[in-house]
N, C-alpha and C positions, 0 to 999 in steps of 0.2 A: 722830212717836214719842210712846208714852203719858206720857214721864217726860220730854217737852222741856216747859222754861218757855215759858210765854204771853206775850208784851210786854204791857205793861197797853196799851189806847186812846191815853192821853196821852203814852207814848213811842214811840209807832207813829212820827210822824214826824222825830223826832231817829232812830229807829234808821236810817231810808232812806237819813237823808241820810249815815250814817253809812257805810251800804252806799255810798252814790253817791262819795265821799271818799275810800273806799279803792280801789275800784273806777281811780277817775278817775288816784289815784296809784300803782297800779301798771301801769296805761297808759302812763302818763306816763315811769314809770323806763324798765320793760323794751320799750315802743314797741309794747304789745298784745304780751305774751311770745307767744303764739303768733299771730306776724306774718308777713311776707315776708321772705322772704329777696330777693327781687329783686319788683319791681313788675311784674308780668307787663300781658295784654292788660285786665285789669280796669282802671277806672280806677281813682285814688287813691279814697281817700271822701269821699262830697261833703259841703265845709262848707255849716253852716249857721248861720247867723245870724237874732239875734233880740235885740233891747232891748240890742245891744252884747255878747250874748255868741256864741259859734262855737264850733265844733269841728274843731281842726286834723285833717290828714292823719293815719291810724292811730285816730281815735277821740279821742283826747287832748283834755280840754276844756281851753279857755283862758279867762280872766278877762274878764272885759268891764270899762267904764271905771271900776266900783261895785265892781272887784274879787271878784265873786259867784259862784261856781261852779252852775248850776242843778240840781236834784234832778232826780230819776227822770221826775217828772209833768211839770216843765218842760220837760224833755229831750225825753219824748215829743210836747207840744204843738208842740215845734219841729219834731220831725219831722213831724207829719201834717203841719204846714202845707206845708212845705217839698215835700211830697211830694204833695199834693192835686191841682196840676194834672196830673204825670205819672198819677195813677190815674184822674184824668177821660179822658184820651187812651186809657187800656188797657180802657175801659169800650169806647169803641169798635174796638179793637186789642188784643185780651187776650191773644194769641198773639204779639206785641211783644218779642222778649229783652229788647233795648238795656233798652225801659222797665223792664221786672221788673227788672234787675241794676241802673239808674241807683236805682229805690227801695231795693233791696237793701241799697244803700250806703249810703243818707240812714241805714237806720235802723240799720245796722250802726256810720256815726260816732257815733248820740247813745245807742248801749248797746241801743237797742232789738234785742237779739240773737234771739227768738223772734221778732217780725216778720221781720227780717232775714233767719233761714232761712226762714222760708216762701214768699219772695220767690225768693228763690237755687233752691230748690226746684222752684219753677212754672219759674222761667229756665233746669234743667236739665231738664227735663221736655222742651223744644226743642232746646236746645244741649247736651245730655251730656256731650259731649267738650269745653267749655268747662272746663279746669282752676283756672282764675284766681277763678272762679264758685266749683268745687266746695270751693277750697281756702279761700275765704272762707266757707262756710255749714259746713264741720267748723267755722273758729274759733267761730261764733254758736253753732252746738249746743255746742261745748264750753264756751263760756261761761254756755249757760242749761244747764247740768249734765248734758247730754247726753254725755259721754264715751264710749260706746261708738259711739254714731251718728258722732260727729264721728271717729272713727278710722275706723270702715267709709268715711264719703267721703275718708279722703285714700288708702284703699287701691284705692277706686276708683279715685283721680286718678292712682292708679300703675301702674296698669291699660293706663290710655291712653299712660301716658309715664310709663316705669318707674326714670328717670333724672330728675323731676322735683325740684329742688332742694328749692319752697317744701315740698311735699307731703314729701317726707324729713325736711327741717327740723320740722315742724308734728309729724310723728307722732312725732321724739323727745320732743318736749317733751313732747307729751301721753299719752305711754307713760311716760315720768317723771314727771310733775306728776298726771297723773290716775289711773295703775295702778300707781305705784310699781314699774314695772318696767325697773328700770334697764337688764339686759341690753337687752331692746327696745330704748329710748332708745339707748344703745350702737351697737347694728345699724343702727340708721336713720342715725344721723348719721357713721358709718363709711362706710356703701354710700352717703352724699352724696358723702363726700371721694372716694371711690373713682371713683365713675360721674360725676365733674363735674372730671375731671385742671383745668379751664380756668376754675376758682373764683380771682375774684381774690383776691388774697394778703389784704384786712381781713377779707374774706368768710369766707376759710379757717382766717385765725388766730379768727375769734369761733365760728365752729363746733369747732374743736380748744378752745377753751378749756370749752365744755362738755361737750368728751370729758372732757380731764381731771378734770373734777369731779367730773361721774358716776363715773368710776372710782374717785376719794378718796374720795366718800363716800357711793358706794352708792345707798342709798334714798331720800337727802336729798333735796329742795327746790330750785328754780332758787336762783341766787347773788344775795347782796343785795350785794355787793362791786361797790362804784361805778363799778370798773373793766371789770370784766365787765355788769355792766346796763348802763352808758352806752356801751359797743360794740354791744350789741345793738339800743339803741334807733338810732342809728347809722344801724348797718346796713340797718335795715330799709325805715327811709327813701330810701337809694339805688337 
């Protein structure tokens, strides 16, 4: 935009890492707000480690022995590495799911979300009906600011399985959180409870808790109330 500030050069990198910071902590709280509701056929995301640091399951970085959290550039350095041998194998196997979704992952744990879909991308290009895949490359696109993309894939994922929890779960939020459209949100996370009678009872109560708030308050914001984010992050995990 013509009237947004320029960061001068010398706080180019204190801003990144500031990006990387918040980023990492609200991973951290809400467990990648828009995560799983159940871990389907995709694998977890794969850690990666480097110089004592990693990044757990959901993205979440964790400290290494220096207590350091790595910026954006280190992040991504983990990932190439981490990821190098599998794209020497797809050089001769480019048509390979497994491989595309095993990288999909590296770079979807270290933030790398625009790699990440494009990987998820090529993986559905083969496997379409892969949900677990699709439902992972809306969260990348919604994370690299793609909002509308990432709602077209979980409507696709609804498509194939129109009772799909995570794909329910995924598009309230981001019919909340990224179109301010509560009713939406509302819808999707109603037709979860509804089309899933067999949600176990944490499952159901951390989804009804963000009925409730959608309702109280409308247009708002996911919840920063430690009760409600530390059920979600929770959740996600199991």
């Amino acid at each position: 935009m013509a009237n947004e500030a320029v960061e001068p050069k010398s706080t180019a990198g204190a801003w990144q890492n500031k990006q990387v910071y918040t980023m990492a902590a609200v991973c951290l709280v809400v467990g990648l707000a828009i995560g799983y509701l159940f871990r389907g056929s995709q694998s977890s995301a794969t850690a990666v480690s480097d110089a004592g640091q990693s990044v757990g399951p959901g993205g979440g970085m964790t400290r290494g022995t220096g207590g350091h959290i790595p910026n954006l550039v280190q992040m991504k350095n983990m990932a190439d590495k981490k990821a190098a041998p599998l794209l020497d194998k797809l050089k001769s196997d480019p048509n390979n799911s497994d491989l595309l979704i095993q990288v999909g992952n590296i770079y979807e744990a270290t933030h790398q979300f625009k790699d990440a879909s494009e990987y998820c991308g090529k993986a559905l290009k083969i496997v379409p009906g892969n949900i677990a895949v699709r439902t992972a490359m809306a969260s990348c696109l919604y994370y690299s600011g793609d909002v509308d993309g990432a709602i077209e894939q979980l409507k696709q994922s609804l498509r194939y399985d129109p009772k799909d929890a995570n794909s329910l779960f995924n598009l309230g939020v981001m019919k909340w959180q990224g179109k301010q459209d509560a009713q939406g949100a509302l819808a999707a996370w109603q037709e979860l409870l509804r089309s899933n009678p067999n949600l176990s009872a944490d499952r159901k109560a951390n989804v009804q808790k963000l009925i409730d708030e959608a309702q109280r308050h409308g247009l708002g914001g996911l919840s920063h109330d430690p009760a409600v984010a530390g059920s979600m992050a929770k959740t996600k995990g199991q």
